[in-house]
SESE-175530 format. One record per residue (C-alpha): residue number from 1; residue in one letter; chain; x, y, z. Coordinates in steps of 0.05 Angstrom, whole numbers, plus 5000, padded with zeros to 4 digits. Layout:
REM residues N
pt pos NUM	code A	unit A	east X	north Y	up Z
...
This chain:
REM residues 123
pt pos 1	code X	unit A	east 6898	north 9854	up 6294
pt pos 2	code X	unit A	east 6880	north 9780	up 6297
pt pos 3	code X	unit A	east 6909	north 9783	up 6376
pt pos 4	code X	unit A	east 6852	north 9828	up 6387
pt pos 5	code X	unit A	east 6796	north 9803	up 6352
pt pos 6	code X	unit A	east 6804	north 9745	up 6389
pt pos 7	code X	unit A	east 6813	north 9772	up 6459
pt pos 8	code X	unit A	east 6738	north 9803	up 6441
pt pos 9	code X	unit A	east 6713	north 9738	up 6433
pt pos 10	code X	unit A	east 6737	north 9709	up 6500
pt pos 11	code X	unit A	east 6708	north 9766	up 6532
pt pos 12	code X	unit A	east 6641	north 9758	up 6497
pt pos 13	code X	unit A	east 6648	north 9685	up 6511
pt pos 14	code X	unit A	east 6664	north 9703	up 6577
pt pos 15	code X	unit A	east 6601	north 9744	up 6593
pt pos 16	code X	unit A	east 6554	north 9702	up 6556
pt pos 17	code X	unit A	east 6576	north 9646	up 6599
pt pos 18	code X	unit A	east 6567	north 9681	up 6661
pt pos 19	code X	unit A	east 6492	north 9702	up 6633
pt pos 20	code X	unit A	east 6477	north 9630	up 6631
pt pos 21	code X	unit A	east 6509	north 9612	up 6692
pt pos 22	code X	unit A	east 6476	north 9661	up 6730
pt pos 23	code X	unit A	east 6409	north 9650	up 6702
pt pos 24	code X	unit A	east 6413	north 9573	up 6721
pt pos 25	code X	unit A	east 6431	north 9596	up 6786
pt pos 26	code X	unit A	east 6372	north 9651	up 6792
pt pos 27	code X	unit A	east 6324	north 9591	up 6767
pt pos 28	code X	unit A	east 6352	north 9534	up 6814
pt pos 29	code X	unit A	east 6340	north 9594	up 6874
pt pos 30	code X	unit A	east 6276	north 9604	up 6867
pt pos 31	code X	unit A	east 6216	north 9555	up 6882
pt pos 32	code X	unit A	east 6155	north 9594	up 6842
pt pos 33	code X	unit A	east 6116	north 9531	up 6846
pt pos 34	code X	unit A	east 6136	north 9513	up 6911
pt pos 35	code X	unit A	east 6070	north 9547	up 6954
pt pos 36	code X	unit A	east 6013	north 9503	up 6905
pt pos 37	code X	unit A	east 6065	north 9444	up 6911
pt pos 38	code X	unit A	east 6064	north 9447	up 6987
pt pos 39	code X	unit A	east 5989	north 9463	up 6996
pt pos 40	code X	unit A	east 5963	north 9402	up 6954
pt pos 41	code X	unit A	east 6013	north 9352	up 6985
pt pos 42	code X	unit A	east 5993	north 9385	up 7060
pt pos 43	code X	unit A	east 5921	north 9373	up 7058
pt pos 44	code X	unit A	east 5925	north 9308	up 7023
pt pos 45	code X	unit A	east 5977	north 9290	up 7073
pt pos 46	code X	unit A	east 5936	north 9306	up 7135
pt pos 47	code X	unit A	east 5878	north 9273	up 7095
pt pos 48	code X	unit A	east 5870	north 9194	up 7127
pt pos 49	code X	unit A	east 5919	north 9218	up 7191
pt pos 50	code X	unit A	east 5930	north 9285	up 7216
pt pos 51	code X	unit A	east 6008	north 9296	up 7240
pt pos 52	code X	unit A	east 6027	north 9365	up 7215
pt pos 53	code X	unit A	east 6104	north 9352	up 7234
pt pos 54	code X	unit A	east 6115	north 9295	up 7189
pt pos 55	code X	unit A	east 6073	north 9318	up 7140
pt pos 56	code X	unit A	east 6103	north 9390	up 7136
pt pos 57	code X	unit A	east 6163	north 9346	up 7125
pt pos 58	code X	unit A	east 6148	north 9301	up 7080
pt pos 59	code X	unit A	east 6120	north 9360	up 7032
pt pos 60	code X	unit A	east 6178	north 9399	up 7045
pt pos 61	code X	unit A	east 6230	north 9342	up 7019
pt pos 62	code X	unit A	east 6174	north 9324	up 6956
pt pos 63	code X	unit A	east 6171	north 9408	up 6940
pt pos 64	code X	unit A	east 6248	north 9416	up 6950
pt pos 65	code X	unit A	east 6283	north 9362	up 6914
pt pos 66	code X	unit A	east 6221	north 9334	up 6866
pt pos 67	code X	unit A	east 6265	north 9297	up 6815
pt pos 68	code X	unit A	east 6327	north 9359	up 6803
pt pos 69	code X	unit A	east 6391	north 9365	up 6813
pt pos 70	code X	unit A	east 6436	north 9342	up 6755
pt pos 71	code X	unit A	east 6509	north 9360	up 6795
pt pos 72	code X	unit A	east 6532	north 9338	up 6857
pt pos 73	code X	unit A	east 6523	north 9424	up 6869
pt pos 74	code X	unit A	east 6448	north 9432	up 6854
pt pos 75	code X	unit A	east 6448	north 9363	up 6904
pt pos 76	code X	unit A	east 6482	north 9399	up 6963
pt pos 77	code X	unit A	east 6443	north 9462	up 6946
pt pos 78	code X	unit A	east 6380	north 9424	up 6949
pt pos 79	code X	unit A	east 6396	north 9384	up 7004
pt pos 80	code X	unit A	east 6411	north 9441	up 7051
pt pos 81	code X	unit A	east 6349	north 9482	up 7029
pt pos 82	code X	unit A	east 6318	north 9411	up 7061
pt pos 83	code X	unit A	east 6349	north 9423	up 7127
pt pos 84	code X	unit A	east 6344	north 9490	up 7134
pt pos 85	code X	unit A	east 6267	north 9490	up 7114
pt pos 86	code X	unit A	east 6258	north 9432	up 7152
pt pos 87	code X	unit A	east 6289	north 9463	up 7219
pt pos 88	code X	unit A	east 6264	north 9545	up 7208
pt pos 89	code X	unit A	east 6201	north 9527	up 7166
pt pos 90	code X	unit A	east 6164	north 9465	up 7185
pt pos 91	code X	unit A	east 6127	north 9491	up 7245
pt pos 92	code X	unit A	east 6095	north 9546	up 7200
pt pos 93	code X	unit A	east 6041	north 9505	up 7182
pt pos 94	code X	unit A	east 5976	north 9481	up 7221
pt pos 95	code X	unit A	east 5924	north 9433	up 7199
pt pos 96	code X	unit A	east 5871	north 9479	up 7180
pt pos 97	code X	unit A	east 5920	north 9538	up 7156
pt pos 98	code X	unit A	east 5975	north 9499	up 7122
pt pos 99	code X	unit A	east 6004	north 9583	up 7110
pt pos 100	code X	unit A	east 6029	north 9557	up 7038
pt pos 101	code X	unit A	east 6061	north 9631	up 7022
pt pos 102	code X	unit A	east 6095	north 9644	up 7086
pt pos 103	code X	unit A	east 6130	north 9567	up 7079
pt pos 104	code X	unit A	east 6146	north 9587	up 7010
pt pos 105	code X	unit A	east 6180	north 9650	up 7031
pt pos 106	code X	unit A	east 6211	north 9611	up 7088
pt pos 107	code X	unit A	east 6234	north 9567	up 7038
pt pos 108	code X	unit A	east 6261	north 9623	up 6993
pt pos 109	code X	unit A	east 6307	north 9647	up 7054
pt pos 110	code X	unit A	east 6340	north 9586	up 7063
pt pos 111	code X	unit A	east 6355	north 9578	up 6991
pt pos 112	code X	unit A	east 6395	north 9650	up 6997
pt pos 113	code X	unit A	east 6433	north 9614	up 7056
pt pos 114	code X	unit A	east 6450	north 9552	up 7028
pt pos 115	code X	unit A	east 6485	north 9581	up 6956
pt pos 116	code X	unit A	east 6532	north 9617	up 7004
pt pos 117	code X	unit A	east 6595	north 9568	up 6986
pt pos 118	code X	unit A	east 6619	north 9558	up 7045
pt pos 119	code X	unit A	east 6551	north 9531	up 7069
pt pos 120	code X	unit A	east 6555	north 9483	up 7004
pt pos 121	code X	unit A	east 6632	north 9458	up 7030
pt pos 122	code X	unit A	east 6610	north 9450	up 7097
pt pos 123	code X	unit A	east 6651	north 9500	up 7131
């Protein structure tokens, strides 16, 4: 009896892990903030000097990484969302139509690529 009461709880410890586990995945995924983040840094970028490459990249890297990633994973994850956005999504954007919804979804796509684990090795 006690053999299978506790087998019960490692399976419900089990799943309840994975719960959390995937929902800190689901939330590290997805940038909801990301399109208001990008438009405000655009347009104050291209404020005193307009150059809509290094701008789009600069607000890229500030919307991507802004202050996260705890483990060296989130840091790879977060670092290849950087050069995948910054190679498929930075010429998205002009300087009067800075398309803050379409870099966002841009940005959403590479996310999807980079959690692939061999992406995150390197492979």
């Amino acid at each position: 009896m006690e053999g299978k009461g506790l087998g019960a709880l490692v399976v419900m410890f089990m799943v309840v892990l994975g719960m959390v586990v995937e929902q800190t995945y689901a939330a590290s995924t997805n940038f909801p903030r990301f399109p208001k983040c990008y438009l405000k840094c655009f347009i104050l970028c291209n404020i005193p000097f307009p150059t809509i490459a290094k701008c789009a990249f600069l607000c890229l890297a500030k919307c991507i990484i802004r202050g996260t990633s705890p483990t060296t994973l989130d840091t790879h994850h977060h670092y290849c969302n950087l050069g995948c956005a910054s190679s498929k999504c930075s010429a998205i954007s002009t300087l009067h139509t800075p398309r803050e919804e379409e870099v966002g979804n841009c940005v959403n796509s590479c996310s999807d690529i980079c959690h692939r684990p061999s992406t995150l090795i390197g492979a």
